[in-house]
C-alpha positions as CSV (number, residue, x, y, z in Angstrom):
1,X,64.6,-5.3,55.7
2,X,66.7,-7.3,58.7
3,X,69.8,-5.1,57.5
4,X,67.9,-1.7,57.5
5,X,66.2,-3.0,60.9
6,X,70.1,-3.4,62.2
7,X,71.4,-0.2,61.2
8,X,68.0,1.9,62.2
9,X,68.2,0.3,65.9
10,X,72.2,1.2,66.2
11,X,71.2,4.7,64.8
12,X,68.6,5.3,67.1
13,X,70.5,3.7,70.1
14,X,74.0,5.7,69.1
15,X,71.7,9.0,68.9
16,X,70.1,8.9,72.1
17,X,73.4,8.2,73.9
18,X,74.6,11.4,72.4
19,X,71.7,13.3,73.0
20,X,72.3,12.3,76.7
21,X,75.2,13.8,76.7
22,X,76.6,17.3,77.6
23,X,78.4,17.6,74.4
24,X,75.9,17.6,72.6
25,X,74.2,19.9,74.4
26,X,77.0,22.4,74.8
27,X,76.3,22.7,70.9
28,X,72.5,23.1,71.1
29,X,73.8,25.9,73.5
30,X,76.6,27.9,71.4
31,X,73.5,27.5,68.1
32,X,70.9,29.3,70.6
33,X,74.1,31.8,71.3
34,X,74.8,32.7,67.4
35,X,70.8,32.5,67.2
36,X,70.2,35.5,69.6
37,X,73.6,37.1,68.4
38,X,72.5,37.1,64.5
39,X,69.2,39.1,66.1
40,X,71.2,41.2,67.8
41,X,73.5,42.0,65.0
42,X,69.9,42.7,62.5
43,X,68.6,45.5,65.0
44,X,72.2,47.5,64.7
45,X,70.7,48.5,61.2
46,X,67.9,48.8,59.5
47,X,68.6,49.2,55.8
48,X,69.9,46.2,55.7
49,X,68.2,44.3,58.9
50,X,66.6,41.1,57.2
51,X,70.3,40.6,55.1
52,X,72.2,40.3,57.8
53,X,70.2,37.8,60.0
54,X,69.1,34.9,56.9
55,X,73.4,35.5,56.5
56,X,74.5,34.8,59.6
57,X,71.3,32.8,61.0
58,X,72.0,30.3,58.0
59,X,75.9,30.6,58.0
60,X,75.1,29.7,61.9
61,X,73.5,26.7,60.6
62,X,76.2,25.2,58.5
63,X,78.7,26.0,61.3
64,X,76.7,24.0,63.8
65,X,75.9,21.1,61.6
66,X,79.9,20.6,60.6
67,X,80.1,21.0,64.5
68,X,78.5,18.2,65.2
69,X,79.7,16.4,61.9
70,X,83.5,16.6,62.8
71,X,83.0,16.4,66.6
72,X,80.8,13.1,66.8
73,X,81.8,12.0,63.7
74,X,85.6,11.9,64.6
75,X,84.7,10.1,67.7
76,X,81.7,8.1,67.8
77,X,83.4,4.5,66.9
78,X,86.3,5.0,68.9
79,X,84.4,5.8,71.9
80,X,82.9,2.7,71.9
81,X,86.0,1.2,71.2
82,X,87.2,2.7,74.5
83,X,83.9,2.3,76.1
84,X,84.6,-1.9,75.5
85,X,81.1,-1.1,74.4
86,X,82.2,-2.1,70.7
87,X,83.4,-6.0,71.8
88,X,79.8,-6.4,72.8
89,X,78.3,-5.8,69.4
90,X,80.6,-7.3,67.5
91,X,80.3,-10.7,69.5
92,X,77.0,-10.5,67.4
93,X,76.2,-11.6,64.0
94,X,76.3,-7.4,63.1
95,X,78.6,-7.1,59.9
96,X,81.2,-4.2,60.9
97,X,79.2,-2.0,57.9
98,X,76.2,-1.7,59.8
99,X,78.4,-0.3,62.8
100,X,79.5,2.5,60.6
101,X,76.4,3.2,58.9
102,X,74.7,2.7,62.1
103,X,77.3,5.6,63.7
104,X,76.4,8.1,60.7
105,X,72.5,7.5,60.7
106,X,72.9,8.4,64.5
107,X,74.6,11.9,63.4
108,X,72.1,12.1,60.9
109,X,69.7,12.1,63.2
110,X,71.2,14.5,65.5
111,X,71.7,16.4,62.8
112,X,67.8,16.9,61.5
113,X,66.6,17.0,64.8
114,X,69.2,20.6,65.5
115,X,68.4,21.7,61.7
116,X,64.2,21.5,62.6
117,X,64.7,22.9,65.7
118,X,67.1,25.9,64.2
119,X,65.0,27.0,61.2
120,X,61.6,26.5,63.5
121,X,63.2,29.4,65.3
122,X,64.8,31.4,62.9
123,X,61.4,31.3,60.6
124,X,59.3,31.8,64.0
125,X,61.5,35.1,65.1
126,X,62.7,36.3,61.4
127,X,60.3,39.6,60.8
128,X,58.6,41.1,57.6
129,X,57.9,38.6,55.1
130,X,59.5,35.3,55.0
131,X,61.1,33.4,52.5
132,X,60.4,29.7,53.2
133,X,61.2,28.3,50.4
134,X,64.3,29.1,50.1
135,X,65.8,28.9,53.7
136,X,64.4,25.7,53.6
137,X,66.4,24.7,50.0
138,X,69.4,26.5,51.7
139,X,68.6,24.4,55.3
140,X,68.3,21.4,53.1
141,X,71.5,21.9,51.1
142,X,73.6,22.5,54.6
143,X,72.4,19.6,56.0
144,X,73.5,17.4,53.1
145,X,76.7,18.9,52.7
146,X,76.9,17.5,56.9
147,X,75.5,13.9,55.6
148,X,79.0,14.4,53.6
149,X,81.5,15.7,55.9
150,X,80.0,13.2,58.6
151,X,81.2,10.2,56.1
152,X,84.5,11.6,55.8
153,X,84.8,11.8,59.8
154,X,83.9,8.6,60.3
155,X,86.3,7.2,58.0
156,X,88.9,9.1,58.9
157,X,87.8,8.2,62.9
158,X,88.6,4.7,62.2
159,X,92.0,5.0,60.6
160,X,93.5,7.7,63.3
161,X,92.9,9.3,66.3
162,X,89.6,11.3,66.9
163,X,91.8,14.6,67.1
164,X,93.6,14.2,63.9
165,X,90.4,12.8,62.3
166,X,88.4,15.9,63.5
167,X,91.3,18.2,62.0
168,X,91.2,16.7,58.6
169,X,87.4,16.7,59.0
170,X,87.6,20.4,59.1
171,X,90.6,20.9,56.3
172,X,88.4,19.0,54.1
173,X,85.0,21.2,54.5
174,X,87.7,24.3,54.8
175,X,89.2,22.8,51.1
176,X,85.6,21.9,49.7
177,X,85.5,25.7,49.5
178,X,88.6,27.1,48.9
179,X,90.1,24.6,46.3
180,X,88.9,27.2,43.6
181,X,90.9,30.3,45.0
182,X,94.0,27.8,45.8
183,X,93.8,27.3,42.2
184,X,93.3,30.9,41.4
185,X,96.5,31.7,43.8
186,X,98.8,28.5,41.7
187,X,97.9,30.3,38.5
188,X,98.8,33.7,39.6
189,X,102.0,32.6,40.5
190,X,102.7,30.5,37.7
191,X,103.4,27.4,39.5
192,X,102.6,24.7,37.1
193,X,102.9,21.7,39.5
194,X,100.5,23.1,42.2
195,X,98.4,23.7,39.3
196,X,98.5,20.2,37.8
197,X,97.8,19.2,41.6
198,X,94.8,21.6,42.8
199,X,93.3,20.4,39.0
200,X,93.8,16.3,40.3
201,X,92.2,17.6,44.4
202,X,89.0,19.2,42.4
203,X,87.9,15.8,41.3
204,X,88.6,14.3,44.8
205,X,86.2,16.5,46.5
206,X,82.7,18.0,46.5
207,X,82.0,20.8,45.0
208,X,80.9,22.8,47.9
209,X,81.6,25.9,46.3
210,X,79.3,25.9,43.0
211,X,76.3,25.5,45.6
212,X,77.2,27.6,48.4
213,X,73.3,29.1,49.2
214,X,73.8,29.9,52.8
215,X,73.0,33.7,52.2
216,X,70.1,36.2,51.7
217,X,70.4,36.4,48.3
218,X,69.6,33.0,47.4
219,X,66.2,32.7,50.0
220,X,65.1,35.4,47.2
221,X,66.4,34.2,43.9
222,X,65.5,30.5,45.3
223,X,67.8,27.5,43.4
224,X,65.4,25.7,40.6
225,X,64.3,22.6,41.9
226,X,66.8,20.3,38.9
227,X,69.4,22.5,41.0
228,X,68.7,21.1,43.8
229,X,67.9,17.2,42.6
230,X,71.8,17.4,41.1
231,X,72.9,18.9,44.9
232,X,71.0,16.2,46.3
233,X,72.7,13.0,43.9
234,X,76.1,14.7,44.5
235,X,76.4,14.8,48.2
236,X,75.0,11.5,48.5
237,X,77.0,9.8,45.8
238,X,80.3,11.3,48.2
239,X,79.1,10.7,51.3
240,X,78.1,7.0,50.2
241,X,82.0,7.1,48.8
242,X,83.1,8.0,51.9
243,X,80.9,5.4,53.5
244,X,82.7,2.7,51.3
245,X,85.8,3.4,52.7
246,X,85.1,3.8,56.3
247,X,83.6,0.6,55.8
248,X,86.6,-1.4,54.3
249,X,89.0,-0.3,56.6
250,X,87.0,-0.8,59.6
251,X,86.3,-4.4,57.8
252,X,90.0,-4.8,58.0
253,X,90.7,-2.9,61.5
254,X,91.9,-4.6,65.0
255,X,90.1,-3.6,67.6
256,X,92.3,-4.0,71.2
């Protein structure tokens, strides 16, 4: 319980320094934007009205939560770092782990706190009937795919530069969902290497792209719940992977 009690107070303190800031609230800002743009974009039709705004309302969604993923994520240790901030709290007895576990519980938090506040709106303003279920097991399954891609910028915050952490943050989510028509693309042209390759990269990342729900189609023909229990296991099992290994190198990291 003293270890959870650690990592929940650098959580809660990391979050509300972001929240103070106008970074974060530049991306509250551009979600409200793509918000009132996906309701513009419903009322150009009205055949296919409801389709288009659960499509890009919830494609919004995952956009701003890998916004805020990759953004803080890349940066949130280093800033204190550069801040001097992070000499202060590790002249305490606070094993290096609960920094980085402390630094994605804070972007966790962000991140259910702009989740609640984007479905509350979408569900509040969406018209005709509405499908709660299943925007909330397609919310549910963005936002863990973000617990995810927040591990991976994290670790890759503490073993390069925020910029080059946030760009393999994004080729990573990008990849997630493309591997399968990169392999598609390395059979076509008969390249039996790239093959052999993309075949090795599937087992090194999620696979994004067997539960891509982020669409109309699935708030009607709702995911079973066993669907979403193995979703659930899987992101967590990578992002705690991820986790691991932000973990050991920030174990073994200088910090000058």
């Amino acid at each position: 319980m003293k270890h959870l009690r650690s990592i929940y107070s650098l959580a809660k303190l990391t979050a509300s320094e972001w929240m103070r800031l106008k970074f974060f609230h530049v991306i509250l800002a551009l979600g409200v934007l793509f918000m009132a743009f996906s309701h513009l974009l419903s009322t150009l039709t009205f055949s296919v009205q409801e389709r288009l705004l659960y499509d890009f309302g919830l494609g919004t969604l995952e956009l701003g939560l890998m916004m805020i993923a990759g953004l803080i994520g890349s940066h949130t240790i280093q800033r204190e770092v550069d801040r001097k901030t992070m000499f202060l709290l590790l002249a305490r007895p606070i094993p290096r782990s609960h920094v980085v576990l402390g630094s994605w519980g804070a972007i966790i938090i962000l991140s259910v706190l702009f989740t609640a506040g984007f479905i509350t709106s979408l569900l509040l303003t969406a018209p005709g009937q509405v499908p709660y279920r299943g925007v909330l097991v397609s919310a549910i399954c963005s936002l863990q795919k973000s617990f995810v891609i927040t591990a991976v910028a994290i670790a890759f915050g503490i073993m390069v530069r925020p910029i080059m952490a946030l760009v393999a943050s994004i080729c990573y989510w990008i990849l997630c969902y493309s591997i399968v028509d990169v392999e598609f693309f390395a059979k076509k042209l008969q390249m039996d290497a790239a093959v052999d390759i993309v075949q090795v990269m599937k087992k090194l990342l999620p696979e994004f792209y067997t539960y891509n729900w982020k669409s109309f189609y699935y708030t009607q023909n709702v995911p079973q719940w066993n669907e979403v229990g193995w979703v659930s296991l899987h992101n967590l099992a990578w992002a705690v992977i991820w986790l691991l290994i932000g973990s050991v190198v920030f174990r073994r990291k200088e910090i000058v």
